[in-house]
KEZATOR-804290 format. One record per residue (C-alpha): residue number from 1; z, x, y; residue in three letters. Coordinates in pm, 1 decimal, always signed. Each point is the difference from the previous one (the first is absolute). Layout:
BEGIN
<nupa NUM; <Z; X; Y>; ALA>,
...
# end
This chain:
BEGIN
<nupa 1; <-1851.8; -461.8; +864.2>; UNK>,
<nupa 2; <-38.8; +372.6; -98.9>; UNK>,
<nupa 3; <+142.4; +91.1; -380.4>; UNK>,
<nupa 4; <+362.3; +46.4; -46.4>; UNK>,
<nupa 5; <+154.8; +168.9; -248.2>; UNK>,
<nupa 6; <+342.0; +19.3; -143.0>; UNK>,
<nupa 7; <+189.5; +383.8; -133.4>; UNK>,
<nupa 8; <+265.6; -116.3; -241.4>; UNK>,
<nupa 9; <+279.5; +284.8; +38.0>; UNK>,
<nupa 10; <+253.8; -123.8; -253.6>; UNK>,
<nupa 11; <-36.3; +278.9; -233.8>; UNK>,
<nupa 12; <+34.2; +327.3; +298.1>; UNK>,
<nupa 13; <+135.5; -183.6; +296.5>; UNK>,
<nupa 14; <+211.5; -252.5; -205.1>; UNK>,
<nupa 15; <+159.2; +241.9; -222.6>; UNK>,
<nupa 16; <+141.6; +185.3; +342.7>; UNK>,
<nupa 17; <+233.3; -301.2; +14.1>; UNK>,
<nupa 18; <+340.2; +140.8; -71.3>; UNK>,
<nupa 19; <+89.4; -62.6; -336.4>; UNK>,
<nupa 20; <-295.8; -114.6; -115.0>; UNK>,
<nupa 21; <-214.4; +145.5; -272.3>; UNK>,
<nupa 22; <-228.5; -172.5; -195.8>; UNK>,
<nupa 23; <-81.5; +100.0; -400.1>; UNK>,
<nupa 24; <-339.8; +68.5; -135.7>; UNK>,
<nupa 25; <-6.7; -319.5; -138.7>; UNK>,
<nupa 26; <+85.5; -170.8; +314.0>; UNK>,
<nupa 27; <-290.9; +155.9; +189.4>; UNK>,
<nupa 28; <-241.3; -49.5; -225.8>; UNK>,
<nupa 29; <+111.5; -376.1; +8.1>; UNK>,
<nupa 30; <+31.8; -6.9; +430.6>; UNK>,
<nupa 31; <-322.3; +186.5; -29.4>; UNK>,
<nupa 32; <-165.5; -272.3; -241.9>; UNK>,
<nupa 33; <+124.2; -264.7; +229.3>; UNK>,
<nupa 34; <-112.8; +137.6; +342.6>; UNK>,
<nupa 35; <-331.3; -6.1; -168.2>; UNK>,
<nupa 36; <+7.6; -373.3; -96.2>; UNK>,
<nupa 37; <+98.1; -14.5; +318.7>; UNK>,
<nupa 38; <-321.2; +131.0; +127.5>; UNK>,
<nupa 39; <+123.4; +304.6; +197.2>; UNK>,
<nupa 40; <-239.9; +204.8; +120.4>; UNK>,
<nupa 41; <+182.4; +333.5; -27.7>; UNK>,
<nupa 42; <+281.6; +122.2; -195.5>; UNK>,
<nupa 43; <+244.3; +296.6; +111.9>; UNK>,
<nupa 44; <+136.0; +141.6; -337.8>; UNK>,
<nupa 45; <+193.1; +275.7; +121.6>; UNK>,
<nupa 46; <-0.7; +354.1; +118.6>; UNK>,
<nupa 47; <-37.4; +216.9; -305.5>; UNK>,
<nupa 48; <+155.7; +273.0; +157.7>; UNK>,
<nupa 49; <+373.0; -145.4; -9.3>; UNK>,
<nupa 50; <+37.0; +58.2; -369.5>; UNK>,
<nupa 51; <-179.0; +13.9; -341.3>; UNK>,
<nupa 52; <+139.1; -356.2; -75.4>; UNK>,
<nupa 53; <-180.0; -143.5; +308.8>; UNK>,
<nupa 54; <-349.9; +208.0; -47.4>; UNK>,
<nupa 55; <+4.5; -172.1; -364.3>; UNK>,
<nupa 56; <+71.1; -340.2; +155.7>; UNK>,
<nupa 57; <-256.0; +41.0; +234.3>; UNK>,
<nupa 58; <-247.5; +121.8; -271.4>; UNK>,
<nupa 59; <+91.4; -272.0; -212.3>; UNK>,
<nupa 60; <-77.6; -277.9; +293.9>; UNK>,
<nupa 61; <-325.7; +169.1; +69.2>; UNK>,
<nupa 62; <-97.8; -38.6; -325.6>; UNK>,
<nupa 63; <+71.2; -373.1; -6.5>; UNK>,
<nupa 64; <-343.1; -107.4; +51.6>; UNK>,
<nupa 65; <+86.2; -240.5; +301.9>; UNK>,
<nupa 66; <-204.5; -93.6; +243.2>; UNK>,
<nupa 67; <+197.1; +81.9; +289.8>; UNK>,
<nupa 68; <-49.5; +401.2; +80.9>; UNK>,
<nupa 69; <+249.5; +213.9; -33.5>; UNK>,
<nupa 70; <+197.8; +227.1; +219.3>; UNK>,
<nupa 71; <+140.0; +354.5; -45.9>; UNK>,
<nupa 72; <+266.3; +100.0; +272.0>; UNK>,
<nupa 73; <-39.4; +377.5; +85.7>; UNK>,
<nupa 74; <+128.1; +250.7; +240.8>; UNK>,
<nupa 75; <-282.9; +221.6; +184.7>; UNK>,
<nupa 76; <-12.4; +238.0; -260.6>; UNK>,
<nupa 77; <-252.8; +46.6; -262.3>; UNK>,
<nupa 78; <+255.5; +38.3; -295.3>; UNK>,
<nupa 79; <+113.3; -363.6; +144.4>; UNK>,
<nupa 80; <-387.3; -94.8; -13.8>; UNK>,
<nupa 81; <-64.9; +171.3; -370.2>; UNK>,
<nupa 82; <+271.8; -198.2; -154.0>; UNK>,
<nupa 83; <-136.9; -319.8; +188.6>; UNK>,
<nupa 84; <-301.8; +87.3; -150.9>; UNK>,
<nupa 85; <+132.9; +17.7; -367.6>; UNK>,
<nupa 86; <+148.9; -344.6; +53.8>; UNK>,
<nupa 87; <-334.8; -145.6; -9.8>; UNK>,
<nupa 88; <+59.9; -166.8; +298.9>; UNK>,
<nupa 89; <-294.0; -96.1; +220.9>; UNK>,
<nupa 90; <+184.4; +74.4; +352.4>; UNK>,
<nupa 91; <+218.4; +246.5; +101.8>; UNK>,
<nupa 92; <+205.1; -40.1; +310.1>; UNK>,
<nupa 93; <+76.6; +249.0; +199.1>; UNK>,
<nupa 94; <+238.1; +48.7; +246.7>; UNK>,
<nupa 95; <+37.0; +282.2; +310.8>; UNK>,
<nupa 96; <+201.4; -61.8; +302.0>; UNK>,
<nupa 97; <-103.9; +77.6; +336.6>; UNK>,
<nupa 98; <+322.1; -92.6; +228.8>; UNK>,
<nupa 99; <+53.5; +290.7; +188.1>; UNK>,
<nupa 100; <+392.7; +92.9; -147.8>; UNK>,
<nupa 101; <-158.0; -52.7; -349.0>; UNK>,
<nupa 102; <-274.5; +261.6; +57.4>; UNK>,
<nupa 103; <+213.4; +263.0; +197.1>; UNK>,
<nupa 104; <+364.7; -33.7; -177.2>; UNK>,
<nupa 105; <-163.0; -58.2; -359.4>; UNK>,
<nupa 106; <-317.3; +65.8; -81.4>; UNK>,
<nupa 107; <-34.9; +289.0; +279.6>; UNK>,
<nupa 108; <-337.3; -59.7; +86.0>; UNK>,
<nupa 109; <-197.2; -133.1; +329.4>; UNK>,
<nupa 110; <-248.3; -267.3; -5.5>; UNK>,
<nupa 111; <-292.0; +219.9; -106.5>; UNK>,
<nupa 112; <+119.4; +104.7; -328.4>; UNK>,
<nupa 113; <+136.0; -317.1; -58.3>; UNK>,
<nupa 114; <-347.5; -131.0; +29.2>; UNK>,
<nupa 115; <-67.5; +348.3; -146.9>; UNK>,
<nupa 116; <+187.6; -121.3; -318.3>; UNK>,
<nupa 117; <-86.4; -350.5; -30.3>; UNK>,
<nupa 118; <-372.9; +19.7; -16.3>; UNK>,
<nupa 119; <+46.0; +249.2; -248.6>; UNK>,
<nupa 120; <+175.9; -223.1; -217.1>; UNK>,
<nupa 121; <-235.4; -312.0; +55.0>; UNK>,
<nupa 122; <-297.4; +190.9; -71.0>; UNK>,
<nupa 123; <+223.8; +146.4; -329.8>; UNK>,
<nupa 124; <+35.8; -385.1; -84.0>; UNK>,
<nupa 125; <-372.8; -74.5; +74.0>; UNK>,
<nupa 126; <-113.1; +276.3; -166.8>; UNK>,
<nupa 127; <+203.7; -116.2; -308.2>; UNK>,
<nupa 128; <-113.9; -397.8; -7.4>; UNK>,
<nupa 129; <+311.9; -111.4; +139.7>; UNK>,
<nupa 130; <-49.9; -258.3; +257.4>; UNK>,
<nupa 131; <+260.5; +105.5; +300.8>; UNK>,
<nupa 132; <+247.2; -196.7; +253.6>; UNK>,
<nupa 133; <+123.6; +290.4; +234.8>; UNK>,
<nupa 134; <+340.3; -151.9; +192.2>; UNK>,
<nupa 135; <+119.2; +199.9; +292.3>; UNK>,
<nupa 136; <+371.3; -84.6; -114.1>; UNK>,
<nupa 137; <+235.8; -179.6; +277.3>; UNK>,
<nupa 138; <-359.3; -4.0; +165.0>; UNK>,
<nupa 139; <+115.4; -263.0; +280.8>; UNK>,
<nupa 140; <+276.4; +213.7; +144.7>; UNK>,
<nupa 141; <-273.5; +289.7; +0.2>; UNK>,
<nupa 142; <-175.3; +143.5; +334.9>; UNK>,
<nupa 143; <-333.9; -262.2; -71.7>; UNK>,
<nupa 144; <-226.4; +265.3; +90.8>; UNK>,
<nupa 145; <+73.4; +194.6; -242.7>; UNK>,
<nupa 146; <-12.3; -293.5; -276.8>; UNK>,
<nupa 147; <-288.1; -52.1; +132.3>; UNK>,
<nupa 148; <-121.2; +397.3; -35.5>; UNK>,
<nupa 149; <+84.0; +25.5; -322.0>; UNK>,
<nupa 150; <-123.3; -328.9; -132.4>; UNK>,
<nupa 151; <-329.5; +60.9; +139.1>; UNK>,
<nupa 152; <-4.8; +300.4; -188.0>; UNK>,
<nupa 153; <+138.2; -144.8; -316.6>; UNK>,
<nupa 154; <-314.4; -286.4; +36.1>; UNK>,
<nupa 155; <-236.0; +333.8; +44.7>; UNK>,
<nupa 156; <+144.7; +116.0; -305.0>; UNK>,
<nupa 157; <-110.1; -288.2; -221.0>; UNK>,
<nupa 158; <+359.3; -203.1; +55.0>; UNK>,
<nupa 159; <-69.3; -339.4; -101.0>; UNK>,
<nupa 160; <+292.7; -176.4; +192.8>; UNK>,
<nupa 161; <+226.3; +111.6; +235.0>; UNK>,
<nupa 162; <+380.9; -102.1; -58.0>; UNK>,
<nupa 163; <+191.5; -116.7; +287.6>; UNK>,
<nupa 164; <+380.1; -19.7; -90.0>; UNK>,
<nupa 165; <+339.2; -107.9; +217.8>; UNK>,
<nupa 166; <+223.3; +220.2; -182.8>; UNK>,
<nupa 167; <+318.1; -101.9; +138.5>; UNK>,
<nupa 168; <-120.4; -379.9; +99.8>; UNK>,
<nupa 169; <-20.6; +47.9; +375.6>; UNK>,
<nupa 170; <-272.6; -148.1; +104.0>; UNK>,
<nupa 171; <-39.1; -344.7; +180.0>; UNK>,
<nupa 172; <-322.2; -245.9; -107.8>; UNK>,
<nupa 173; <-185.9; +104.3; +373.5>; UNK>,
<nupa 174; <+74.7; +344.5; +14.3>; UNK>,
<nupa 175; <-127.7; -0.3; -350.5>; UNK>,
<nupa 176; <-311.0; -187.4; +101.6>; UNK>,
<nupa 177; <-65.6; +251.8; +232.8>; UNK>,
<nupa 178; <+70.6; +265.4; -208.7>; UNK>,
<nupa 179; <-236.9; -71.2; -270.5>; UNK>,
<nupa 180; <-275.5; -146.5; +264.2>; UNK>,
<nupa 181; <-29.1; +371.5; +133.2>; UNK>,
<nupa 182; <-34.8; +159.2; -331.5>; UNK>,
<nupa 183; <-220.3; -230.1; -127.3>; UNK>,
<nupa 184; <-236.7; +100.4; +327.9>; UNK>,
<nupa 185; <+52.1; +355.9; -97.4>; UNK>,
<nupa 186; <-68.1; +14.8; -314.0>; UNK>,
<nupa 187; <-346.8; -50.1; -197.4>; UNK>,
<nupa 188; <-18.7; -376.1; -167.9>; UNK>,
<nupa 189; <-138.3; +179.9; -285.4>; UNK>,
<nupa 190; <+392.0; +53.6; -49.7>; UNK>,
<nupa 191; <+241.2; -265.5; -65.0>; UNK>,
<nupa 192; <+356.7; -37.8; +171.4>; UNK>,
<nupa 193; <+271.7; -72.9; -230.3>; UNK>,
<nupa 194; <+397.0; -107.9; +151.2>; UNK>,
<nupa 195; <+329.6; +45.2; -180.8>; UNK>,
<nupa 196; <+215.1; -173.4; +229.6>; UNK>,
<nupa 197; <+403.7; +25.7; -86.1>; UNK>,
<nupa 198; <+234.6; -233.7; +65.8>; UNK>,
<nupa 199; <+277.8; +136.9; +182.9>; UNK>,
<nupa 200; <-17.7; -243.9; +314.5>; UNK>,
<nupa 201; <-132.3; -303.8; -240.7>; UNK>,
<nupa 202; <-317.6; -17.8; +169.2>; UNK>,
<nupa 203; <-172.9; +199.3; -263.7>; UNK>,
<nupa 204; <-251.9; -297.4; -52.4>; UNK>,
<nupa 205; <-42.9; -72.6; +308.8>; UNK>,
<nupa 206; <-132.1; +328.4; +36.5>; UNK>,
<nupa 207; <-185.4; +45.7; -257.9>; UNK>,
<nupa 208; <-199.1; -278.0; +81.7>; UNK>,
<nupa 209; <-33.1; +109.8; +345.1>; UNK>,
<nupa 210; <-138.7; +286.6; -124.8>; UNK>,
<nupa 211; <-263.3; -201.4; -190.4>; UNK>,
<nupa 212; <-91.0; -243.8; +275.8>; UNK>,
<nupa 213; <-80.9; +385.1; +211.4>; UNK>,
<nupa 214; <-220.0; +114.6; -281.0>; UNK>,
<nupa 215; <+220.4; +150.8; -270.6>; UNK>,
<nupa 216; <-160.1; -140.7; -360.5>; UNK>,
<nupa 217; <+280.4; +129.9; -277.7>; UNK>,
<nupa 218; <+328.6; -148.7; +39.1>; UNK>,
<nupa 219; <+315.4; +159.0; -265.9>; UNK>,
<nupa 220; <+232.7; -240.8; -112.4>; UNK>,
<nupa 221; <+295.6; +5.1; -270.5>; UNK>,
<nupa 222; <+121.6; -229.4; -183.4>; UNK>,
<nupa 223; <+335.9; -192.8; +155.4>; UNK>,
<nupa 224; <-60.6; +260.1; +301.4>; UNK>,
<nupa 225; <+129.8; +282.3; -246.7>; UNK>,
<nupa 226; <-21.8; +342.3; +198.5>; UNK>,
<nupa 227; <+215.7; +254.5; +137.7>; UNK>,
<nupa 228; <+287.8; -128.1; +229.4>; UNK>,
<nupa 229; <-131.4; -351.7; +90.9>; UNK>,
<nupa 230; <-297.7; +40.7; -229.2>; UNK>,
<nupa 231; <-358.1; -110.5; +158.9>; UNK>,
<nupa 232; <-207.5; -310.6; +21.5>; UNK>,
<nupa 233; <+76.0; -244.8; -291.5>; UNK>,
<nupa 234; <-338.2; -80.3; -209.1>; UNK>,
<nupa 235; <+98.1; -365.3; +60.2>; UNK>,
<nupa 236; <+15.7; -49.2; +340.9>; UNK>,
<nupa 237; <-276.7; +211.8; +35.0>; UNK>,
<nupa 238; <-230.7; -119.1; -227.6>; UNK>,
<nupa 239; <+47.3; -355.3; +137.6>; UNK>,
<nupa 240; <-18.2; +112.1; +346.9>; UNK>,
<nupa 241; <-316.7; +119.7; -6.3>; UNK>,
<nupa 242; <-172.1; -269.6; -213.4>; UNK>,
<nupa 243; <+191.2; -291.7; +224.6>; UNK>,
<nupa 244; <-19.8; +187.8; +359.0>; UNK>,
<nupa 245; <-325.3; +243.1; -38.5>; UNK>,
<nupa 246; <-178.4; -170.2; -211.5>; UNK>,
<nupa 247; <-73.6; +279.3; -284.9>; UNK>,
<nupa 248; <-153.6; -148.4; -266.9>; UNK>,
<nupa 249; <+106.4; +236.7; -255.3>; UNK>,
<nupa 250; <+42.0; -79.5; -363.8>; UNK>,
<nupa 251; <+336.7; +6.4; -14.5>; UNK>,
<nupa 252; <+269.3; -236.6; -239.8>; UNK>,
<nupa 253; <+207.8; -120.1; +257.9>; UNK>,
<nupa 254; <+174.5; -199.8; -229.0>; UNK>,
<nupa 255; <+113.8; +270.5; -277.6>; UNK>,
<nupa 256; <+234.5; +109.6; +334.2>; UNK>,
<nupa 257; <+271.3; -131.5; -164.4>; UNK>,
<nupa 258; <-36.2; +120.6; -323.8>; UNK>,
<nupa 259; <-37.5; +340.7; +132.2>; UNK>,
<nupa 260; <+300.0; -15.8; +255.7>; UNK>,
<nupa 261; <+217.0; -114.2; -321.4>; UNK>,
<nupa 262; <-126.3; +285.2; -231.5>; UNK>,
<nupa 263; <+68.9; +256.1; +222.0>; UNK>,
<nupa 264; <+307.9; -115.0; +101.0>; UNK>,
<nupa 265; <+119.2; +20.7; -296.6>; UNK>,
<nupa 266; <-136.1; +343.5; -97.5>; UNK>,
<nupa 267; <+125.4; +145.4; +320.5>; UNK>,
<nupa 268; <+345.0; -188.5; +19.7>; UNK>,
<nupa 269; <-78.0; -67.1; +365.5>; UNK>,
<nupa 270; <+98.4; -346.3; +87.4>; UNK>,
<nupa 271; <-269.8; -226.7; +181.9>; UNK>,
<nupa 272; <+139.4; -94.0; +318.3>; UNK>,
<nupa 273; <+44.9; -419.6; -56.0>; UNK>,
<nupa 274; <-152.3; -1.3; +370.0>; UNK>,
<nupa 275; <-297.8; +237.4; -49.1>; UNK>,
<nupa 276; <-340.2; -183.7; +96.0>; UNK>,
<nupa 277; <-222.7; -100.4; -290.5>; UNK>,
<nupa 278; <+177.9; +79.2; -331.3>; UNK>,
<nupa 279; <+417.3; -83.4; +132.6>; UNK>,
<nupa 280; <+171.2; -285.2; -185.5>; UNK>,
<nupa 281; <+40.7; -154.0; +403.9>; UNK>,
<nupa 282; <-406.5; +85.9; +115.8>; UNK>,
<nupa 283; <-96.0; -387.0; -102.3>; UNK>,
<nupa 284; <+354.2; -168.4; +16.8>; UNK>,
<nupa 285; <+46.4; -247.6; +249.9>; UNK>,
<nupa 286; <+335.5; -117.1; +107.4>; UNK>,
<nupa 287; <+81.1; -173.3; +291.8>; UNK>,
<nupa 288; <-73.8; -418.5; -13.8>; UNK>,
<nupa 289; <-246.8; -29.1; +282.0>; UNK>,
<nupa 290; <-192.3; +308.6; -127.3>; UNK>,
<nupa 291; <-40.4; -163.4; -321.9>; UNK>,
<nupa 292; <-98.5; -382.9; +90.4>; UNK>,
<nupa 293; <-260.3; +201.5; +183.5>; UNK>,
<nupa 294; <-129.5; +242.9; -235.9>; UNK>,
<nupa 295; <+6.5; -325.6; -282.2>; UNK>,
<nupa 296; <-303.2; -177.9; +257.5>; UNK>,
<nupa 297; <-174.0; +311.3; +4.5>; UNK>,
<nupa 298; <+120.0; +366.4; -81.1>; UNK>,
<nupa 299; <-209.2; +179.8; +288.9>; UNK>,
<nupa 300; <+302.7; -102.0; +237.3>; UNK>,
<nupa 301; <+206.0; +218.3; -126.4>; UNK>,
<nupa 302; <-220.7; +207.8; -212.0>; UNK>,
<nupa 303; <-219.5; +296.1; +126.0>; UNK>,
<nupa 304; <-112.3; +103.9; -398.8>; UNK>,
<nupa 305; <-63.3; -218.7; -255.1>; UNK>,
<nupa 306; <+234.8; +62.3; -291.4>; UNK>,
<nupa 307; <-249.1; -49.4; -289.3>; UNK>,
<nupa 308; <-215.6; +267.6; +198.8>; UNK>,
<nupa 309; <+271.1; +277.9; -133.5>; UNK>,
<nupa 310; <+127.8; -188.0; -309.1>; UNK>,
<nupa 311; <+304.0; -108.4; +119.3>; UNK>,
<nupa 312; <+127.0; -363.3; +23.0>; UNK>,
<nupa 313; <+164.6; -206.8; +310.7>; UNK>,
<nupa 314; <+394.5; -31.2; -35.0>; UNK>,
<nupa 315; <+188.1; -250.8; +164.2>; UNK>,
<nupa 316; <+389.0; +54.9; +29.7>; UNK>,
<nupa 317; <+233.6; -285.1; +17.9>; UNK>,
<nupa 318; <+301.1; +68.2; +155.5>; UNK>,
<nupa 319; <+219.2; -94.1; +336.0>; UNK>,
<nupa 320; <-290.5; +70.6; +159.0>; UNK>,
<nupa 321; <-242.1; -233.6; -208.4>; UNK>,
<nupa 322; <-145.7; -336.0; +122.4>; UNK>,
<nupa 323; <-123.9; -284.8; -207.3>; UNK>,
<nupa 324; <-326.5; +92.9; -49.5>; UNK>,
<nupa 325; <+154.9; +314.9; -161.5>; UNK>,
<nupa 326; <+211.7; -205.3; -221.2>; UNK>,
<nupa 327; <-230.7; -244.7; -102.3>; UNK>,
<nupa 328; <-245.6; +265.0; -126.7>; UNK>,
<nupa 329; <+199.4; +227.8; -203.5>; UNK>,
<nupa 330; <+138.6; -312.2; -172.1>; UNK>,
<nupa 331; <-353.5; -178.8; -96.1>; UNK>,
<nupa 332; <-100.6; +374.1; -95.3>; UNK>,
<nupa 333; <+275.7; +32.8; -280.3>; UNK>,
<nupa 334; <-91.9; -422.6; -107.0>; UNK>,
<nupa 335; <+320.0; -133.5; +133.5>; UNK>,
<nupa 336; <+32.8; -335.3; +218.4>; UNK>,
<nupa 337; <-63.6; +46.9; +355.8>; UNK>,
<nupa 338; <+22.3; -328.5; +136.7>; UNK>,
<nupa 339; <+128.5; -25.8; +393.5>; UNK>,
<nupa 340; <+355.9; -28.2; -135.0>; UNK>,
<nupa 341; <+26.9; +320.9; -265.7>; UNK>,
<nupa 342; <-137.1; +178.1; +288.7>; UNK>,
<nupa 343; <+277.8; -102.1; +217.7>; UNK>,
<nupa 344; <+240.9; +112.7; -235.9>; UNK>,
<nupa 345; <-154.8; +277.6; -84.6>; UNK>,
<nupa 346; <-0.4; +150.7; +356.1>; UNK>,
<nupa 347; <+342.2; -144.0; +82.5>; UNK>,
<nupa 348; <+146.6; +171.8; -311.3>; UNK>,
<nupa 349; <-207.2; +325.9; +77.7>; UNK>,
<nupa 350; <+97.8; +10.3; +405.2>; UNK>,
<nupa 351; <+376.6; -105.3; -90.3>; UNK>,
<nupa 352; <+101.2; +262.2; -300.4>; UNK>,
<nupa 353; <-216.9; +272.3; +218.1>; UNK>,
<nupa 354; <-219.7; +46.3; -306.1>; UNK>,
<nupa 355; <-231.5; +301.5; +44.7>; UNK>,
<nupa 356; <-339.8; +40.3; -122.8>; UNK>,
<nupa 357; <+37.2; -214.1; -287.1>; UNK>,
<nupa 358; <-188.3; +103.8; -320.0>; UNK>,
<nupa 359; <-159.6; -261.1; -212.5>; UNK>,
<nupa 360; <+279.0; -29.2; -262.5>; UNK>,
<nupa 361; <+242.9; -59.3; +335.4>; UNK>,
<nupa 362; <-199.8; -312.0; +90.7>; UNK>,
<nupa 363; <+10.0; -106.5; -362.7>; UNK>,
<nupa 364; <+360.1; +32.3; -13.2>; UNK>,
<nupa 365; <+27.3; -170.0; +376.8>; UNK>,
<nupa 366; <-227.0; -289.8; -93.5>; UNK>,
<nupa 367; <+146.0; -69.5; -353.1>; UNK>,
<nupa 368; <+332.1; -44.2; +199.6>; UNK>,
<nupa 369; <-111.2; -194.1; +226.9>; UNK>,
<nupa 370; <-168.4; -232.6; -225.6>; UNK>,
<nupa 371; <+298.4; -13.3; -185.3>; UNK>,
<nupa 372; <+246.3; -62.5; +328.6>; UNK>,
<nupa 373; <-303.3; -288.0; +115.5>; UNK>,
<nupa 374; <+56.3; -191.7; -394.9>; UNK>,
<nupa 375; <+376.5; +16.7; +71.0>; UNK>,
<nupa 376; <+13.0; -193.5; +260.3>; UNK>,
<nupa 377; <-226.5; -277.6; -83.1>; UNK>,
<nupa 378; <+204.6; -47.9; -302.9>; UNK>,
<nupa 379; <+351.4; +40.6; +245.8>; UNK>,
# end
């Protein structure tokens, strides 16, 4: 398997989240993090937006990480001077080439877009940046004319080539296909990047159906922070393509967690309980039969290994709880789980419709029923 590499978007994409806005303090930390992580890239901001996010941006460039780190810019060299007085080792810039963009807003036909944008790259080049150009909402764009101006953007010293589904619309074959021509069209020398959003939930999906037709740079956030729906969660990503492609990249799978909790707290975005990988339900088993199964082995009912992303196996009694279940949870907390506590146990849990019961709950239960059993030997 080819490298893979991860763009952590947090700090730019992230902080387009309504509502959400992170302090200096809090990106330096998410930024500090990412790196444990072992991200390969980090997208600080766009320096542009304001004077408090060039200084943030500055300030994570000048963290010392390993990852690299990304300056957003416009195709404009004021954009690219300020990205270059972050200290940032990329800058990222982005042009569209969908035919209303170019004639309602920018005015200008494919030429002097292409014009424009080698200008800039070579600007960038000329400068030491290293450069993404991203022909924005590229996948609802004419594909010649992505590919046109990419081409000319890899002539111009471009060192990857962003491909981005701006408003999620995309579907993991046309995606495929997508990528698969403009990966024929353009020079290897030049990598392909995907920012995949998540409006029709299949943002993973195509992301990594982008990598599997040649795309090496996949951007993430954490949680799946982003405009609207956000983009491809770092999680589900990450795991996807160590578990399903095979990439052998050096990342922490199991600080996932961690991560998911810090910047759910900094943002005040709620994890969703179901989300894959880091939601309170993603190794939580319920159902009896499920769980007598997963107890002989856990690869019945168990595509990725819990320990693999730090996270431990959960099993929920309640009316839907077996035995095995029972008898678990109780020799887990040290309490008797003969044949006949069991019994009880389950009879007491499936009668009173007790629901997801906590550890304290079958503490309470069992001390009851202890006490109930005592009573009536003595009666």
């Amino acid at each position: 398997m080819r490298k893979v590499q991860l763009l952590d978007s947090t700090l730019r994409e992230g902080e387009q989240t309504p509502g959400v806005s992170f302090t200096l303090e809090q990106k330096l930390a998410i930024a500090r993090k990412l790196d444990a992580f072992g991200i390969d890239f980090i997208e600080a901001g766009h320096p542009a937006v304001s004077e408090e996010v060039f200084h943030a941006t500055r300030e994570v460039a000048r963290l010392g990480l390993s990852a690299e780190v990304v300056a957003h810019s416009r195709a404009l060299k004021g954009d690219i001077d300020l990205a270059l007085r972050t200290d940032a080792d990329w800058v990222g810039i982005f042009f569209s080439v969908a035919d209303k963009r170019l004639e309602e807003q920018f005015r200008k036909d494919i030429d002097q877009a292409i014009g424009l944008i080698q200008d800039c790259v070579s600007y960038a080049k000329a400068h030491g940046l290293k450069v993404r150009y991203t022909p924005e909402d590229t996948v609802r764009s004419d594909i010649n004319k992505v590919i046109r101006i990419s081409q000319a953007a890899s002539e111009a010293g471009a060192d990857r080539i962003g491909v981005a589904d701006t408003t999620g619309y995309m579907t993991p074959s046309r995606m495929h296909g997508f990528v698969s021509a403009l990966r024929e069209a353009v020079p290897g020398r030049t990598a392909i990047g995907v920012h995949c959003h998540n409006d029709l939930g299949m943002a993973v999906a195509n992301s990594f159906a982008a990598v599997e037709a040649g795309a090496s740079v996949v951007d993430v956030t954490v949680n799946g922070l982003g405009e609207r729906t956000g983009i491809a969660p770092l999680a589900e990503m990450a795991v996807a393509l160590r578990l399903r492609a095979g990439v052998e990249a050096p990342w922490r799978l199991d600080a996932l967690p961690g991560l998911s909790a810090m910047v759910e707290e900094m943002s005040g975005v709620p994890t969703w309980r179901q989300a894959p990988i880091v939601g309170a339900n993603a190794f939580t088993h319920n159902a009896g039969l499920h769980v007598a199964a997963v107890l002989l082995n856990p690869e019945h009912y168990e595509s990725i290994p819990a320990d693999l992303v730090g996270r431990t196996r959960r099993l929920v009694v309640d009316k839907m709880a077996g035995r095995p279940t029972v008898k678990y949870r109780l020799e887990a907390l040290g309490l008797d789980a003969c044949d006949e506590m069991v019994d009880l146990v389950l009879a007491y849990v499936k009668r009173r419709g007790v629901n997801d019961a906590s550890d304290d709950d079958l503490r309470r239960i069992h001390e009851d029923l202890c006490a109930m059993r005592e009573l009536v030997k003595v009666i």
